[in-house]
C-alpha positions as CSV (number, residue, x, y, z in Angstrom):
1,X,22.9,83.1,13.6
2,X,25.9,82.7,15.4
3,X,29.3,81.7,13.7
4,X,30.8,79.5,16.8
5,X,35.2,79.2,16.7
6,X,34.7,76.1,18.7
7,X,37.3,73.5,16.7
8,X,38.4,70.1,18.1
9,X,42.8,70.1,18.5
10,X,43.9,69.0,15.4
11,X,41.8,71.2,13.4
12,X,43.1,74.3,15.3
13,X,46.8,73.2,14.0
14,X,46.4,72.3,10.8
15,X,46.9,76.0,9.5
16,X,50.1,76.2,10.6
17,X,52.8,76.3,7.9
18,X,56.0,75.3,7.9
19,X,58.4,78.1,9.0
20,X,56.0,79.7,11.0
21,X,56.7,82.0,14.3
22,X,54.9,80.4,17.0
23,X,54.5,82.0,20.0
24,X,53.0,80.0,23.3
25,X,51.9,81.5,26.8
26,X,52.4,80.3,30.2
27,X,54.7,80.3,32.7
28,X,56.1,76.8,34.4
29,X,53.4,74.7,35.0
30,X,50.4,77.9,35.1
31,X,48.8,78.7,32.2
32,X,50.0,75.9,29.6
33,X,47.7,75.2,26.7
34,X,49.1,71.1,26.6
35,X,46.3,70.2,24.4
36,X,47.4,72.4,21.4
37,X,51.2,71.9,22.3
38,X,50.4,67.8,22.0
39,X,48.1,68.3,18.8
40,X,51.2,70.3,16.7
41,X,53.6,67.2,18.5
42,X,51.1,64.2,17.1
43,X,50.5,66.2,13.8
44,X,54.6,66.2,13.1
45,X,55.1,63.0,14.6
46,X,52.5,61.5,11.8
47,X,54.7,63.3,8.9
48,X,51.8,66.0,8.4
49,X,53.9,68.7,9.3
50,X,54.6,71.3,10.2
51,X,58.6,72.1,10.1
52,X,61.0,74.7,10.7
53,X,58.7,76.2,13.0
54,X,60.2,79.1,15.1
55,X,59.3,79.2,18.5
56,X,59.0,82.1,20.8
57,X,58.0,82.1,24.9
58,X,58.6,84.2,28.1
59,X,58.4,81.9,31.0
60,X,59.7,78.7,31.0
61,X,56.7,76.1,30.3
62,X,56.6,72.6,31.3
63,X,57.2,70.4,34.1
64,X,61.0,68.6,33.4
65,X,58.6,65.4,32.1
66,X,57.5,66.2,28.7
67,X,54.8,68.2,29.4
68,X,54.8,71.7,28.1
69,X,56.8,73.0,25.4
70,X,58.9,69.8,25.4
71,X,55.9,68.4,23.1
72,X,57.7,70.7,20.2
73,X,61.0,69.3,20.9
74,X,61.9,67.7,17.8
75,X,64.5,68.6,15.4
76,X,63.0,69.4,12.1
77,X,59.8,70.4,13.9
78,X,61.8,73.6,15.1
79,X,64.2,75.5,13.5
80,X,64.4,78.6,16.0
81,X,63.9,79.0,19.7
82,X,64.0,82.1,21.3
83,X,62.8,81.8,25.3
84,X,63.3,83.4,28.6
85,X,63.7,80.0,30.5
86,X,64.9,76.5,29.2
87,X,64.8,75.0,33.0
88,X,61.5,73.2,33.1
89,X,61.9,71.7,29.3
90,X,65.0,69.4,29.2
91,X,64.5,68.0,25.4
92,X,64.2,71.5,23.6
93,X,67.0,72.6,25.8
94,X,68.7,69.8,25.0
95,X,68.5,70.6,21.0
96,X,69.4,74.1,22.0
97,X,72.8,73.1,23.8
98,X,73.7,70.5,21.4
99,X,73.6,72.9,18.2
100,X,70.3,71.0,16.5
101,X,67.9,74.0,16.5
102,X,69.4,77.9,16.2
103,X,68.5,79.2,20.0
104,X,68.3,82.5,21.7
105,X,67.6,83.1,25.5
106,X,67.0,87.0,26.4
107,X,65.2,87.9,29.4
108,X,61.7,87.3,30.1
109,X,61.0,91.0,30.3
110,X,62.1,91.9,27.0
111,X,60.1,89.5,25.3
112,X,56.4,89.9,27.2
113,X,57.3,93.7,26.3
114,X,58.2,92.9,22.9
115,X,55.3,91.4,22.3
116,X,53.4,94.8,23.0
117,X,55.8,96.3,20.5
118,X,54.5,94.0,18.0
119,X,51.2,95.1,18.7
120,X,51.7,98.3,18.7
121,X,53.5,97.6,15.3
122,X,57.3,99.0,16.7
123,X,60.3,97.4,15.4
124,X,61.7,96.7,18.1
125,X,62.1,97.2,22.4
126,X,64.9,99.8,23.7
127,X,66.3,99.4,27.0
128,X,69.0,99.0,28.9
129,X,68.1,95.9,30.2
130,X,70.5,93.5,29.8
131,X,73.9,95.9,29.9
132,X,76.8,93.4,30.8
133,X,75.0,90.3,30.8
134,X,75.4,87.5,28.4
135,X,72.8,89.0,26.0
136,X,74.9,92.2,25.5
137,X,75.6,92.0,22.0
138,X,79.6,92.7,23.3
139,X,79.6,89.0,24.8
140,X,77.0,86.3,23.5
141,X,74.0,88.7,22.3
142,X,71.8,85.7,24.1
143,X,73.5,83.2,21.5
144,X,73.0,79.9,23.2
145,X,75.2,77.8,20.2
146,X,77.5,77.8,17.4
147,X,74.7,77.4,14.9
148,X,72.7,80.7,15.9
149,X,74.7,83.7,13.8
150,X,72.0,86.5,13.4
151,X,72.6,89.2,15.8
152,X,68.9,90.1,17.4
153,X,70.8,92.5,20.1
154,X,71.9,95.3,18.8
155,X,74.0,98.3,20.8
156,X,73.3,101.7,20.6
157,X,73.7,105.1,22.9
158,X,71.1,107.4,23.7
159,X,72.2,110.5,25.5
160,X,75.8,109.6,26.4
161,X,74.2,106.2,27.9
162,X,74.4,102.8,26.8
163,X,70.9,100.9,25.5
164,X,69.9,97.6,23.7
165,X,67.7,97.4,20.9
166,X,65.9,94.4,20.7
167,X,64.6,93.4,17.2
168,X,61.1,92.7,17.2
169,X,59.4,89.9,14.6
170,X,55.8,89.3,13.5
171,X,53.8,86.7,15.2
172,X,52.0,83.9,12.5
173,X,50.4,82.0,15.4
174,X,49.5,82.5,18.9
175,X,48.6,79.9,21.4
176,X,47.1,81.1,24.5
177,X,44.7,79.8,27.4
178,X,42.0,81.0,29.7
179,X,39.1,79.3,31.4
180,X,36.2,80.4,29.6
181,X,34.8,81.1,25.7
182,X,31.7,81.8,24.4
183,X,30.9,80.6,20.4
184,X,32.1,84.2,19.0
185,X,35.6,83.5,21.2
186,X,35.3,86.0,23.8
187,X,37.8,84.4,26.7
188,X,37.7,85.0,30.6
189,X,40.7,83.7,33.3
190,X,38.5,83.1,35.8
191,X,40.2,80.1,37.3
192,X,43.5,80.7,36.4
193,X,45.9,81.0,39.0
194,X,47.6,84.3,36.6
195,X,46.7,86.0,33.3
196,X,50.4,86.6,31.9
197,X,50.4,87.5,28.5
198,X,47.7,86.5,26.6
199,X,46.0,89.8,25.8
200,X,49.3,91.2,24.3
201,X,50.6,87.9,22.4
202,X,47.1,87.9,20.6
203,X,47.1,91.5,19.9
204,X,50.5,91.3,18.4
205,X,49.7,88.1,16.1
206,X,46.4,90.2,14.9
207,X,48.7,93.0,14.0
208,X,51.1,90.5,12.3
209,X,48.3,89.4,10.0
210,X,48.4,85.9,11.9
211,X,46.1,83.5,14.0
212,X,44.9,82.8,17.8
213,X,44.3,79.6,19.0
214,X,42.8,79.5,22.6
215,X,42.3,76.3,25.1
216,X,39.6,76.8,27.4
217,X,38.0,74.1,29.9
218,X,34.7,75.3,29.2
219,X,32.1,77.2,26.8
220,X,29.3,79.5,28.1
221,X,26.2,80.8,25.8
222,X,26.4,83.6,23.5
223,X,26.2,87.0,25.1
224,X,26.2,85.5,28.8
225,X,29.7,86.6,29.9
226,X,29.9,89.5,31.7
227,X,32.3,92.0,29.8
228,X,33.7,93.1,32.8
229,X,35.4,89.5,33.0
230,X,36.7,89.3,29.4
231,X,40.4,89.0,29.2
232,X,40.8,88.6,25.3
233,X,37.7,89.6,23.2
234,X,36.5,88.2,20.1
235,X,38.3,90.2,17.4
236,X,41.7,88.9,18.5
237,X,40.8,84.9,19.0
238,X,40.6,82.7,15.6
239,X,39.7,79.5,17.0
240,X,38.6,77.9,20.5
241,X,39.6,74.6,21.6
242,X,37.8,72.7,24.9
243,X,40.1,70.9,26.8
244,X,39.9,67.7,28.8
245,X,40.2,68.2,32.4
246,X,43.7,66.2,32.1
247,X,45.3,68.5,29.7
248,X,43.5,71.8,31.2
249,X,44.9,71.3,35.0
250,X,45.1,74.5,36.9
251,X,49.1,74.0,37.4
252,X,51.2,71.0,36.7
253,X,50.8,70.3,40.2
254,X,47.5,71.2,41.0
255,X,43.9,69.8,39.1
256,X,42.3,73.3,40.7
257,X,42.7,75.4,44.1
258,X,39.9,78.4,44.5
259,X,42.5,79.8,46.8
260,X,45.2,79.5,44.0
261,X,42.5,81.4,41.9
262,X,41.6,84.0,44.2
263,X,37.9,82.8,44.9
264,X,38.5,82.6,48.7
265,X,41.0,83.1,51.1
266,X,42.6,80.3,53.9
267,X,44.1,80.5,56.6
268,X,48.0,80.7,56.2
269,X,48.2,77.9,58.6
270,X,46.5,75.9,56.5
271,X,49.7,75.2,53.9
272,X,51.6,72.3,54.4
273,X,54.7,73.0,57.0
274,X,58.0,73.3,55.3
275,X,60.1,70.4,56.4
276,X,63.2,71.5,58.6
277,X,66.0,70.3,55.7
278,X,68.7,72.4,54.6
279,X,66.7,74.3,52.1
280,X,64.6,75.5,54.5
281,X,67.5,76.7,56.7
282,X,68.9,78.9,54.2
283,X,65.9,79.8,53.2
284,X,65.1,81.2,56.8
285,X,68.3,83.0,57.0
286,X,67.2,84.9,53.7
287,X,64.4,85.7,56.4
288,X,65.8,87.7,58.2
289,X,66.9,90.2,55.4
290,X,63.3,90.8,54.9
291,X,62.0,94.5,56.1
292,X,58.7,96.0,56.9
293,X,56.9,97.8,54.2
294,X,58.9,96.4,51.4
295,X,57.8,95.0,48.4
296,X,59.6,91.9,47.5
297,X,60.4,89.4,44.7
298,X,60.9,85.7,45.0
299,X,62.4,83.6,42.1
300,X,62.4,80.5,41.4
301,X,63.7,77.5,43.6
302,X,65.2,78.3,47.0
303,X,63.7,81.7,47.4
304,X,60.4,80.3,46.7
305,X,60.7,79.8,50.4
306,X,61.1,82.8,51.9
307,X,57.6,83.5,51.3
308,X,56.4,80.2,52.7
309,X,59.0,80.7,56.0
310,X,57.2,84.0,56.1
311,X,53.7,82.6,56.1
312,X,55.2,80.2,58.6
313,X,56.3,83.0,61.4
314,X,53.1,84.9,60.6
315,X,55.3,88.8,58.8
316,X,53.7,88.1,55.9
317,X,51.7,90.7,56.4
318,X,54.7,92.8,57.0
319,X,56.0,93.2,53.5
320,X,53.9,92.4,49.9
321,X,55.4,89.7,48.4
322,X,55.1,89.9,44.5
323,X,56.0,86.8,41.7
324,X,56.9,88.3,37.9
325,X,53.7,86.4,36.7
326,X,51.8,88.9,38.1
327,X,51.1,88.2,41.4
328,X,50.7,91.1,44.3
329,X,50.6,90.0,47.7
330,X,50.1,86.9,49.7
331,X,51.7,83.8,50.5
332,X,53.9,82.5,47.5
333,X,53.8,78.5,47.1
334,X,56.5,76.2,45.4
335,X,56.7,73.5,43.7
336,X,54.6,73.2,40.4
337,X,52.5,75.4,42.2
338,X,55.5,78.2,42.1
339,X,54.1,81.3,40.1
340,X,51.0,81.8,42.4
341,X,49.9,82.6,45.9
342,X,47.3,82.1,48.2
343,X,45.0,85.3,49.6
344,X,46.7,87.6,47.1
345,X,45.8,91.2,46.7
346,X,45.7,91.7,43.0
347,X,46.7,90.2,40.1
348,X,48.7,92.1,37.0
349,X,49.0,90.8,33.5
350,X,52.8,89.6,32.7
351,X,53.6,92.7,31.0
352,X,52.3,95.1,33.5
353,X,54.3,93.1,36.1
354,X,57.5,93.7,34.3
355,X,56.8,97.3,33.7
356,X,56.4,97.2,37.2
357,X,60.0,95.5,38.0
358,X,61.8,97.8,35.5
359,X,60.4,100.9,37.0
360,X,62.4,100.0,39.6
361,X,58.9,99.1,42.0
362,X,60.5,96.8,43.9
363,X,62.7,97.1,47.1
364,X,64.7,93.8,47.4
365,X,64.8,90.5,45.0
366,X,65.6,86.8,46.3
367,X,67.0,85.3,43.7
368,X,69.2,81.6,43.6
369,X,72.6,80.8,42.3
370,X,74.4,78.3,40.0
371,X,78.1,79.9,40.6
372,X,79.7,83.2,41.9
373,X,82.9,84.6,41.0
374,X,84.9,87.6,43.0
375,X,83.7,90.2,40.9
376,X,80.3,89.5,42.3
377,X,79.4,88.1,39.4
378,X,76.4,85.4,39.3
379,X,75.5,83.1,36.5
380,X,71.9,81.0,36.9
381,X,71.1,80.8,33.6
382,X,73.9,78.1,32.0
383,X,76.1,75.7,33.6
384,X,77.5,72.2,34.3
385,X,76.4,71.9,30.5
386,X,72.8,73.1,31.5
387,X,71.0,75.6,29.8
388,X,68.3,77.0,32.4
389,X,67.8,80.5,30.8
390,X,67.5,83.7,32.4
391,X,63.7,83.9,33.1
392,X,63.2,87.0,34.7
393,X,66.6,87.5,36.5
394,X,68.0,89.9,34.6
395,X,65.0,92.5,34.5
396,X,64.6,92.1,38.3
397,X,68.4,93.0,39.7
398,X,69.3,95.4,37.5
399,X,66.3,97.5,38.5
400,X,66.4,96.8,42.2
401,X,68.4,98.2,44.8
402,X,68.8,95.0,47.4
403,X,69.6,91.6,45.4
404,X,69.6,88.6,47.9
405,X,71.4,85.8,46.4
406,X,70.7,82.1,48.2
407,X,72.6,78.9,48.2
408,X,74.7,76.1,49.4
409,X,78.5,76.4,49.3
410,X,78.2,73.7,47.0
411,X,76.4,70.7,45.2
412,X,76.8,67.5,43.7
413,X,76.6,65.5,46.7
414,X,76.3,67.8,49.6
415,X,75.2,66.1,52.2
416,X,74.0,68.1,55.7
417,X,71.7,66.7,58.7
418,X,69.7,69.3,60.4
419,X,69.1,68.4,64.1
420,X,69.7,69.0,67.4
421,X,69.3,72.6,66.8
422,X,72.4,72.7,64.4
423,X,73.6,71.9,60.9
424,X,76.2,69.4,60.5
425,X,78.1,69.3,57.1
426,X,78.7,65.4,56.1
427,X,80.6,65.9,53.6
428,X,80.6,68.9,50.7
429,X,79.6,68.5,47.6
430,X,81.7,67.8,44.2
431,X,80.9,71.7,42.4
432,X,82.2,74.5,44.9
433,X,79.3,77.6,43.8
434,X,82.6,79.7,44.4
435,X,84.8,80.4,41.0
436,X,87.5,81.6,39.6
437,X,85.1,82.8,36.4
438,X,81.7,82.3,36.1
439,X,80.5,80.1,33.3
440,X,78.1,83.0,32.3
441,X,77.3,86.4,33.3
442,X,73.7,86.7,33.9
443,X,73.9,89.4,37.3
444,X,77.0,91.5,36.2
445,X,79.0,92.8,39.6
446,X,80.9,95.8,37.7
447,X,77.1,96.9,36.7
448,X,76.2,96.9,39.4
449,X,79.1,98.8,40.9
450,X,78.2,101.5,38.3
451,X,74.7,101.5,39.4
C-alpha cells in the first residue's frame, strides 16, 4: 500500500510552530509556492498562529502587489527576516525599514550556499564575498534597522587575507515548488521556467531535523516518473500540496510558456519589440560594450534589456547570456517574466549558478544604479527610504572583471522624448544619481581598486 503525502494547504501549515525558521524558494515571480505562502497568511490572520516566525529567502519573491512573500508580512507573524532582495515585497520591506520585525539583507549568494552548508551540517559559509560592502561587519554587517543587534557577519583572516564568516542556522520548515509529485513525494520541474534551490533548502531542513512542504500543479501514479527527471526525491519531501492553476502560474506574468520552460524553441523575432523610450536607449548603448565570446550577466531592471536589444540586432548568438537563477544562454525576457529566457542552452540549479559567478565564470556583468559617488562607489540596494536588497549584486562584481553600470542622470520626474533620431531632455528629474556619498555601499570602488 502506498502512504500518499498529498495534504490540502492548511493541513501542510498547521505544523508550524511559533518561532520557527522558515525558509521559502523562488525568485521574483518564478518559482513561488503562493498557495502555501497564502495558507500560513489566512492561518495567522484567523488567530491560529503561528508567530514570531523567522523568515529566510534568496531571491526576492513577489510581484510589488501582495503576492509572494508579502502574504507573511504581518508584524507578530514574523519576528526575523533575513533575504537577498526586499524589491518585489513592499509590506515586509516596509516592517523591515520601519524597525517592526529585526531584518538582515546579505547577498543572495551567501545564502543559496548557506543553505548547502546546512546540509552538509557546517556552521557556517567563509568567503570574501561581501569585503567593503554594507554587510562587512566593519559597517552595517547587513543590519537593515535599529532593532536587529546580533552580529551574523563575522570578520576573520585567512592567510594574511581578509574573509567573512557567515553564521549558518538550522532550517524547521521548508517551502519549495516544482511541477510534478507522485503519492511517496518524489518532485520533478518540468515546467518551471528555473530549478533554484529547492534540492539544497530541503536537504538542509532534513538535516535540521525539520519539514518540506512542496506545491505542485499536478500528481502522477506511483512509480511512473522517470528518475532521470526527479529534482527532489521522496526522503527529503514531508508533505505535497496541488495547487490551483491560479496560485501555481508559471511566473507572475506568465500562466505557462513551453519556450519559457525549454520545451521548444521560437524564433527570436517572435518577442514583442522593445519600444523606442529612453530605457531602451540606454539600454542599447550598454550594447555596444557587449563582446564576442563572452559570457554575460544581466540584472534586474534596465539591463534586463540588453539581452532583448541583443535578440533585437540578431548577436545573441555572439555572446552566452546567463541570469543568477540559473539560466545559460538565450534570449533574457523582462518584466515578471525576468529570471528566464527563451531557447536557452542549459539550466543550473541556484547554487551551482552562484558557484559559477564566484569562480569568477563570468566576463562582464550589467547591473543598474540607485546612486554613485566619486569613489565609484554604487549603492542599489537602499535608498530614498527604500529597502530593495542586494539580490545578487554583490557576488556578481566582486568576482567579475568588467562591471557595466546603467542609468539615467537622474529620476523623480525625468522627462525625455525620443524622436527624430535624437533624445531631447525636457526637463531632469528631482534626485541627481550623482552624490556626494552614497546612501549605502553595495559595489565598493576602493575594492575594487584593490582587486
Amino acid at each position: 500500500m502506498t502512504i500518499s503525502k498529498l495534504v490540502d494547504a492548511a493541513d501542510a501549515v498547521s505544523v508550524i510552530r511559533d518561532g520557527d525558521i522558515v525558509a521559502s524558494s523562488g525568485w521574483g515571480g518564478h518559482g513561488v509556492a503562493e498557495c502555501i505562502l497564502q495558507a500560513i497568511e489566512d492561518r495567522h490572520l484567523a488567530g491560529n498562529g503561528p508567530r514570531d516566525l523567522t523568515l529566510v529567502w534568496a531571491g526576492g519573491q513577489g510581484d510589488g502587489q501582495g503576492r509572494g512573500l508579502d502574504h507573511l508580512g504581518h508584524a507578530g507573524l514574523l519576528k526575523r527576516a533575513i533575504g537577498g532582495h526586499y524589491g518585489q515585497i513592499p509590506k515586509l520591506a516596509q516592517l523591515a525599514v520601519d524597525g517592526d520585525i529585526e531584518a538582515y539583507n546579505l547577498p543572495e549568494g551567501v545564502l543559496v550556499h548557506l543553505y548547502r552548508s546546512t546540509a552538509a551540517g557546517a556552521p557556517g559559509l567563509l568567503t570574501t564575498v561581501g569585503i567593503g560592502t554594507f554587510v562587512d561587519p566593519r559597517f552595517e554587517g547587513g543590519k537593515v534597522n535599529a532593532s536587529t543587534t546580533e552580529e551574523i557577519v563575522e570578520l576573520t583572516e585567512r592567510d594574511g587575507e581578509e574573509w567573512l564568516f557567515y553564521r549558518g542556522r538550522p532550517i524547521d520548515i521548508a517551502i519549495i515548488r516544482g511541477t510534478t509529485a507522485d503519492p511517496l513525494g518524489n518532485i520533478t520541474t518540468e515546467r518551471e521556467a528555473v530549478h533554484l534551490e529547492i534540492l539544497q533548502m530541503a536537504m538542509a531542513a532534513k538535516a535540521s531535523g525539520g519539514y518540506v512542504i512542496c506545491q505542485v500543479e499536478r500528481i502522477a501514479e506511483p512509480g511512473s516518473l522517470d528518475s532521470r527527471d526527479v529534482r527532489v526525491p521522496s526522503v527529503l519531501v514531508d508533505a505535497v500540496v496541488v495547487a490551483d492553476p491560479d496560485h501555481h502560474m508559471q511566473t507572475f506574468g506568465t500562466a505557462y510558456n513551453p519556450a519559457v520552460s525549454g520545451e521548444i524553441r521560437v524564433p527570436v523575432d517572435s518577442l514583442d519589440p522593445l519600444p523606442l523610450d529612453p530605457r531602451t536607449v540606454v539600454a542599447r548603448r550598454a550594447a555596444v560594450e557587449l563582446d564576442a565570446d563572452s559570457v554575460v550577466n544581466v540584472g534586474l531592471g534596465l539591463p534586463e534589456l540588453v539581452g532583448r536589444v541583443a535578440g533585437e540586432e540578431d548577436v545573441q548568438d555572439l555572446v552566452t547570456f546567463t541570469i543568477d537563477t540559473g539560466v545559460i544562454g538565450g534570449v533574457p525576457l523582462s518584466g515578471f517574466d525576468f529570471g528566464a529566457s527563451v531557447n536557452r542552452e542549459a539550466l543550473l540549479d541556484h547554487s551551482s549558478s552562484f558557484d559559477f559567478i564566484d569562480g569568477g565564470g563570468l566576463d562582464t556583468v550589467f547591473l543598474g544604479v540607485a546612486e554613485c559617488d566619486g569613489s565609484g562607489n554604487v549603492n542599489v540596494s537602499r535608498f530614498a527610504g527604500r529597502l530593495a536588497g542586494c539580490g545578487g549584486a554583490i557576488n556578481l562584481t566582486q568576482r567579475t572583471d568588467n562591471v557595466v553600470f546603467l542609468t539615467p542622470f537622474s529620476s523623480g520626474g525625468l522627462d525625455v522624448a525620443v524622436e527624430d533620431g535624437g533624445v531631447e531632455i525636457r526637463s531632469e528629474g528631482r534626485f541627481s544619481k550623482f552624490v556626494d556619498t552614497v546612501g549605502q555601499v553595495t559595489f565598493s570602488g576602493p575594492r575594487a581598486i584593490e582587486r
